[in-house]
N, C-alpha and C positions, 0 to 999 in steps of 0.2 A: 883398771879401776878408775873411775870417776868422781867427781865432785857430787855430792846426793842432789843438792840443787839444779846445777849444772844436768845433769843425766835427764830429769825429769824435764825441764824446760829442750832439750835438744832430742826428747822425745815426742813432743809436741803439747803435752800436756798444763805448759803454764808457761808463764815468765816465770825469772829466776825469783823473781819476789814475791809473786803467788807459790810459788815452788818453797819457799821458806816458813810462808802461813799454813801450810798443807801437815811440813814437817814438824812446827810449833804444833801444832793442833795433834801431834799424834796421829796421822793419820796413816804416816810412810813406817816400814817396820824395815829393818836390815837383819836375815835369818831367824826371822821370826821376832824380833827383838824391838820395841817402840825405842825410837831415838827421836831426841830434839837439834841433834845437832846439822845443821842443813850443809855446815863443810865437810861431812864426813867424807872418810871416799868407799866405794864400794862396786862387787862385780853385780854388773844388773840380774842376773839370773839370781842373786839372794833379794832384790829388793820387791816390796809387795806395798800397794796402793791400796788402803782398804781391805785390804787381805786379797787385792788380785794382782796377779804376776803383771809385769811392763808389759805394753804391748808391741811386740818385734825389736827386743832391743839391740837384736845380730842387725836389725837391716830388711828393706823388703824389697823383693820382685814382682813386678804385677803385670801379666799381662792384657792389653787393653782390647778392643774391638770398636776404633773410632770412629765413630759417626763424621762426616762432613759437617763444616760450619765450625768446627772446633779448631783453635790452633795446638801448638806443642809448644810454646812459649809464654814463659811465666808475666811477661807484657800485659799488664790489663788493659793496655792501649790498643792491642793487636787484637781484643776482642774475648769471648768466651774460650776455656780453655779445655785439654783433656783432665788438666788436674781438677778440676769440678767434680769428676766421676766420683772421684776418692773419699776417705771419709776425711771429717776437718780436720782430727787431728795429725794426720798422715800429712797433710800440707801445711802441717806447721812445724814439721820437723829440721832439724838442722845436725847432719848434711842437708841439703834439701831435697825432695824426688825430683828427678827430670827424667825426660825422656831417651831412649838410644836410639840416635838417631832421630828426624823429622819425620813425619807425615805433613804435608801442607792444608789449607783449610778444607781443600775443595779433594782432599783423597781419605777413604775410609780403609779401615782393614785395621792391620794387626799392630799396634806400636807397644815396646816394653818401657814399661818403669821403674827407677830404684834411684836410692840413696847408697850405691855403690860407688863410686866414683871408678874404680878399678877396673869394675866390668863395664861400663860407658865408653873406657877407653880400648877394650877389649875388641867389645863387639862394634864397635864403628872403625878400628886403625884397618886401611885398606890391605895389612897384611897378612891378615889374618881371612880374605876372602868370606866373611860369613854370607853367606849366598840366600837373596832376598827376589819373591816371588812375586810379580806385580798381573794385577788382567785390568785390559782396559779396552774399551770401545775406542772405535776411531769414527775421526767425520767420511773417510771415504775407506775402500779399499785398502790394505796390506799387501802389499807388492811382496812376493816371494823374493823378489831379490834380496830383499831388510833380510832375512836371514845370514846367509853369508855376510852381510857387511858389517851387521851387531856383533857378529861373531869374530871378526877378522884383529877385532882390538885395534882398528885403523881410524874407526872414526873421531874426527875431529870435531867438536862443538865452539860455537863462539868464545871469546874471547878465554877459552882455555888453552893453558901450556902444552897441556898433553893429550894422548887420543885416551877414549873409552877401555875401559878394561871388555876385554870380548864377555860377550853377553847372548845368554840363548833365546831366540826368539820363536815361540809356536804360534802360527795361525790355528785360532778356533775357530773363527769361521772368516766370511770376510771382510768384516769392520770388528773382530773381535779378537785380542792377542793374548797372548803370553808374556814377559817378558821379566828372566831372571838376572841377576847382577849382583857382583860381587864388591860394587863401591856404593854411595851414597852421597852424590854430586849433587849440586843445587837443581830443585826440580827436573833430575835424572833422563825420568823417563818421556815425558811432555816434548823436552829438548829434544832429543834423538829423534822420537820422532818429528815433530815441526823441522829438523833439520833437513829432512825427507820430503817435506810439503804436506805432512799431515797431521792432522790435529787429535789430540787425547779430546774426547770429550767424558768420560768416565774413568777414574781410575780406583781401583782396589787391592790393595796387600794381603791375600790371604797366609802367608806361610814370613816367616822370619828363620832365618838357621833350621832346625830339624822340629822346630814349632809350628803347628797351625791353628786357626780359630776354633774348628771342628764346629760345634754349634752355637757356639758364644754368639747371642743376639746382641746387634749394635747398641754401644752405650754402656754394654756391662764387662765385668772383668775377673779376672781371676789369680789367682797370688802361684805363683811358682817359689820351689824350691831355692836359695840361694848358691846351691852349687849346681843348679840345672845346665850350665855350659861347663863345668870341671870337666 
Protein backbone atom coordinates (compact mmCIF):
# COMPACT_ATOMS: atom_id res chain seq x y z
CA UNK A 1 0.00 0.00 0.00
CA UNK A 2 0.99 3.56 -0.88
CA UNK A 3 0.47 7.02 -0.11
CA UNK A 4 -2.65 8.06 -2.70
CA UNK A 5 -0.63 11.03 -3.76
CA UNK A 6 2.60 9.42 -3.65
CA UNK A 7 1.17 6.37 -5.97
CA UNK A 8 -0.16 8.82 -8.64
CA UNK A 9 2.74 11.08 -8.91
CA UNK A 10 5.36 7.87 -9.06
CA UNK A 11 3.02 6.71 -11.78
CA UNK A 12 3.71 9.52 -13.91
CA UNK A 13 0.64 11.05 -13.86
CA UNK A 14 1.40 14.47 -11.70
CA UNK A 15 3.41 15.86 -9.09
CA UNK A 16 2.54 15.17 -5.75
CA UNK A 17 0.79 18.55 -5.56
CA UNK A 18 -1.25 18.19 -8.66
CA UNK A 19 -1.82 14.72 -7.26
CA UNK A 20 -3.57 16.37 -4.36
CA UNK A 21 -5.78 18.94 -6.57
CA UNK A 22 -6.96 15.93 -8.52
CA UNK A 23 -7.89 14.07 -5.16
CA UNK A 24 -9.50 17.41 -3.58
CA UNK A 25 -11.52 17.68 -6.77
CA UNK A 26 -12.97 14.32 -6.25
CA UNK A 27 -11.63 12.89 -8.93
CA UNK A 28 -9.48 9.72 -7.46
CA UNK A 29 -11.97 7.06 -5.94
CA UNK A 30 -10.43 4.18 -3.50
CA UNK A 31 -12.95 0.90 -4.21
CA UNK A 32 -15.29 2.76 -5.71
CA UNK A 33 -15.43 5.23 -2.82
CA UNK A 34 -14.64 9.39 -3.56
CA UNK A 35 -11.93 10.36 -0.95
CA UNK A 36 -10.39 13.68 -0.29
CA UNK A 37 -7.92 12.53 1.67
CA UNK A 38 -4.60 12.54 -0.50
CA UNK A 39 -2.43 10.70 2.49
CA UNK A 40 -4.44 7.88 2.39
CA UNK A 41 -2.78 4.79 1.65
CA UNK A 42 -4.00 2.17 -0.74
CA UNK A 43 -3.32 -1.05 -2.97
CA UNK A 44 -3.43 0.38 -6.62
CA UNK A 45 -5.40 -2.25 -8.19
CA UNK A 46 -8.57 -0.53 -5.85
CA UNK A 47 -7.56 2.98 -7.00
CA UNK A 48 -9.68 4.59 -10.27
CA UNK A 49 -8.79 8.11 -12.02
CA UNK A 50 -11.92 9.28 -13.33
CA UNK A 51 -13.42 6.04 -13.08
CA UNK A 52 -10.18 4.50 -15.11
CA UNK A 53 -8.01 1.93 -13.49
CA UNK A 54 -3.76 3.22 -12.99
CA UNK A 55 -2.21 2.66 -15.73
CA UNK A 56 0.45 -0.48 -15.16
CA UNK A 57 0.79 0.04 -11.62
CA UNK A 58 2.72 -3.73 -11.31
CA UNK A 59 5.36 -2.20 -13.55
CA UNK A 60 6.25 -2.35 -17.38
CA UNK A 61 8.13 -4.34 -19.95
CA UNK A 62 8.54 -3.09 -23.31
CA UNK A 63 10.18 -4.31 -25.88
CA UNK A 64 11.79 -1.92 -28.46
CA UNK A 65 12.98 -2.10 -32.26
CA UNK A 66 15.71 0.90 -32.06
CA UNK A 67 16.27 2.84 -34.92
CA UNK A 68 19.93 4.29 -35.03
CA UNK A 69 20.59 7.81 -34.22
CA UNK A 70 18.96 7.04 -30.78
CA UNK A 71 20.85 6.61 -27.66
CA UNK A 72 19.80 4.40 -24.42
CA UNK A 73 20.65 7.05 -22.01
CA UNK A 74 18.43 9.41 -20.09
CA UNK A 75 21.44 12.32 -20.90
CA UNK A 76 19.62 14.90 -23.07
CA UNK A 77 23.08 15.93 -23.63
CA UNK A 78 24.01 12.67 -25.40
CA UNK A 79 21.17 13.53 -27.75
CA UNK A 80 17.70 12.09 -28.88
CA UNK A 81 16.65 9.07 -26.97
CA UNK A 82 14.79 5.42 -27.06
CA UNK A 83 12.72 6.72 -24.24
CA UNK A 84 11.06 9.27 -26.92
CA UNK A 85 9.26 6.22 -28.23
CA UNK A 86 7.07 5.88 -25.16
CA UNK A 87 4.29 7.53 -24.09
CA UNK A 88 4.96 10.74 -21.65
CA UNK A 89 3.49 9.54 -19.04
CA UNK A 90 5.65 6.30 -18.86
CA UNK A 91 8.70 8.60 -18.63
CA UNK A 92 7.73 10.25 -16.02
CA UNK A 93 7.47 7.52 -13.85
CA UNK A 94 9.55 6.91 -10.84
CA UNK A 95 11.14 3.90 -10.61
CA UNK A 96 12.25 5.37 -13.75
CA UNK A 97 12.20 3.07 -17.24
CA UNK A 98 15.67 2.30 -18.44
CA UNK A 99 16.93 0.15 -20.57
CA UNK A 100 18.63 -3.68 -20.10
CA UNK A 101 21.38 -3.31 -21.26
CA UNK A 102 22.82 -0.69 -24.05
CA UNK A 103 22.49 -0.42 -27.78
CA UNK A 104 24.82 2.32 -28.99
CA UNK A 105 23.65 5.20 -31.33
CA UNK A 106 24.97 3.94 -34.30
CA UNK A 107 23.24 -0.13 -33.59
CA UNK A 108 19.44 -0.80 -34.17
CA UNK A 109 17.51 -4.00 -33.23
CA UNK A 110 16.08 -5.26 -30.24
CA UNK A 111 16.51 -3.31 -26.68
CA UNK A 112 14.18 -4.00 -23.53
CA UNK A 113 12.66 -1.64 -21.13
CA UNK A 114 11.13 -1.45 -17.51
CA UNK A 115 10.89 0.08 -14.19
CA UNK A 116 11.95 -3.34 -12.86
CA UNK A 117 15.06 -2.72 -11.22
CA UNK A 118 15.36 -6.63 -10.40
CA UNK A 119 15.18 -7.77 -13.74
CA UNK A 120 17.89 -5.08 -15.15
CA UNK A 121 19.97 -6.72 -12.83
CA UNK A 122 18.79 -10.12 -13.90
CA UNK A 123 19.21 -9.93 -17.47
CA UNK A 124 22.45 -8.03 -17.70
CA UNK A 125 24.68 -9.96 -14.50
CA UNK A 126 27.03 -12.07 -16.80
CA UNK A 127 25.95 -15.13 -14.75
CA UNK A 128 23.14 -15.72 -15.83
CA UNK A 129 24.57 -16.02 -19.68
CA UNK A 130 21.39 -14.45 -21.33
CA UNK A 131 22.64 -14.99 -24.93
CA UNK A 132 22.24 -11.99 -27.38
CA UNK A 133 22.14 -12.25 -31.22
CA UNK A 134 23.98 -9.48 -33.16
CA UNK A 135 24.40 -9.44 -37.53
CA UNK A 136 26.57 -7.08 -38.74
CA UNK A 137 28.34 -6.16 -42.14
CA UNK A 138 32.07 -5.83 -42.15
CA UNK A 139 34.51 -3.40 -44.16
CA UNK A 140 36.32 -6.50 -45.55
CA UNK A 141 36.14 -10.17 -45.43
CA UNK A 142 35.36 -12.52 -42.26
CA UNK A 143 38.35 -14.78 -41.92
CA UNK A 144 36.94 -18.30 -41.00
CA UNK A 145 39.54 -18.33 -38.57
CA UNK A 146 37.27 -15.58 -36.17
CA UNK A 147 35.30 -18.70 -35.51
CA UNK A 148 37.39 -20.80 -33.32
CA UNK A 149 39.03 -17.80 -31.76
CA UNK A 150 35.41 -15.96 -30.66
CA UNK A 151 34.72 -19.30 -29.60
CA UNK A 152 37.75 -20.22 -27.64
CA UNK A 153 36.90 -17.66 -24.66
CA UNK A 154 40.67 -16.52 -25.23
CA UNK A 155 40.19 -13.43 -26.62
CA UNK A 156 41.58 -10.62 -25.08
CA UNK A 157 40.43 -6.80 -25.88
CA UNK A 158 42.24 -3.81 -24.83
CA UNK A 159 42.52 -2.54 -21.80
CA UNK A 160 40.32 -5.33 -20.30
CA UNK A 161 41.17 -7.68 -17.20
CA UNK A 162 39.83 -10.68 -18.65
CA UNK A 163 39.30 -12.57 -22.12
CA UNK A 164 35.73 -12.59 -23.92
CA UNK A 165 33.33 -15.10 -22.73
CA UNK A 166 33.36 -17.70 -25.89
CA UNK A 167 30.94 -16.45 -28.45
CA UNK A 168 29.50 -18.09 -31.55
CA UNK A 169 30.33 -16.77 -34.86
CA UNK A 170 28.33 -17.50 -38.28
CA UNK A 171 29.65 -16.23 -41.65
CA UNK A 172 26.38 -15.24 -43.84
CA UNK A 173 28.22 -14.44 -46.28
CA UNK A 174 31.48 -12.60 -46.70
CA UNK A 175 31.37 -9.17 -45.26
CA UNK A 176 28.24 -10.31 -43.42
CA UNK A 177 28.16 -12.20 -39.66
CA UNK A 178 26.54 -13.59 -37.10
CA UNK A 179 27.67 -13.09 -33.89
CA UNK A 180 26.03 -14.45 -30.40
CA UNK A 181 27.34 -13.52 -26.83
CA UNK A 182 26.58 -14.07 -23.55
CA UNK A 183 28.15 -10.64 -21.86
CA UNK A 184 27.47 -7.01 -22.67
CA UNK A 185 30.90 -5.37 -22.78
CA UNK A 186 31.39 -1.89 -23.87
CA UNK A 187 30.71 -1.74 -27.55
CA UNK A 188 31.27 -5.72 -27.61
CA UNK A 189 31.03 -6.58 -30.69
CA UNK A 190 32.88 -3.53 -32.97
CA UNK A 191 35.79 -4.42 -30.50
CA UNK A 192 36.42 -8.04 -31.39
CA UNK A 193 36.21 -7.43 -34.32
CA UNK A 194 38.58 -4.26 -34.92
CA UNK A 195 40.73 -6.34 -32.54
CA UNK A 196 41.12 -8.59 -35.79
CA UNK A 197 41.65 -5.70 -38.29
CA UNK A 198 38.27 -5.37 -39.16
CA UNK A 199 35.62 -2.99 -39.14
CA UNK A 200 31.63 -3.27 -38.00
CA UNK A 201 30.25 -1.07 -40.54
CA UNK A 202 26.40 -2.05 -39.77
CA UNK A 203 25.27 -3.62 -36.70
CA UNK A 204 21.84 -5.12 -35.70
CA UNK A 205 20.23 -7.02 -32.59
CA UNK A 206 17.59 -9.06 -33.87
CA UNK A 207 17.05 -11.60 -30.91
CA UNK A 208 17.54 -10.81 -26.93
CA UNK A 209 17.23 -14.32 -24.72
CA UNK A 210 14.35 -16.50 -26.38
CA UNK A 211 12.85 -12.93 -27.74
CA UNK A 212 12.98 -11.67 -31.25
CA UNK A 213 11.54 -8.58 -33.24
CA UNK A 214 9.69 -10.80 -35.70
CA UNK A 215 7.94 -7.86 -37.59
CA UNK A 216 8.15 -4.87 -35.28
CA UNK A 217 9.03 -1.99 -37.69
CA UNK A 218 11.83 0.21 -36.50
CA UNK A 219 10.88 2.89 -34.01
CA UNK A 220 7.86 0.95 -32.62
CA UNK A 221 7.21 -1.36 -29.72
CA UNK A 222 5.55 -3.60 -27.92
CA UNK A 223 4.78 -4.35 -24.10
CA UNK A 224 5.62 -7.80 -22.80
CA UNK A 225 4.33 -9.77 -19.93
CA UNK A 226 6.19 -8.93 -16.50
CA UNK A 227 7.05 -12.36 -15.71
CA UNK A 228 8.25 -13.11 -19.44
CA UNK A 229 11.84 -14.29 -18.03
CA UNK A 230 10.32 -16.35 -14.73
Amino acid sequence: MRRLDQLLANLGYCSRSEARAWIRDGRVTISGKVTKDFGAKAHAAHVRIDGEPLDHPDGVLILVNKPTGLVCSHDEREGANVYSLLPTRWRARNPQITSIGRLDKDTSGLILLTDQSELVHKLTSPKHKVPKLYRATLRDDVLPDLIPLFASGTLLLKDEPSPCAPAELKIISPREAELTLTEGRYHQVRRMFASQGNEVLTLHRPQFGHLDLGDLPAGQWRELALDTFK
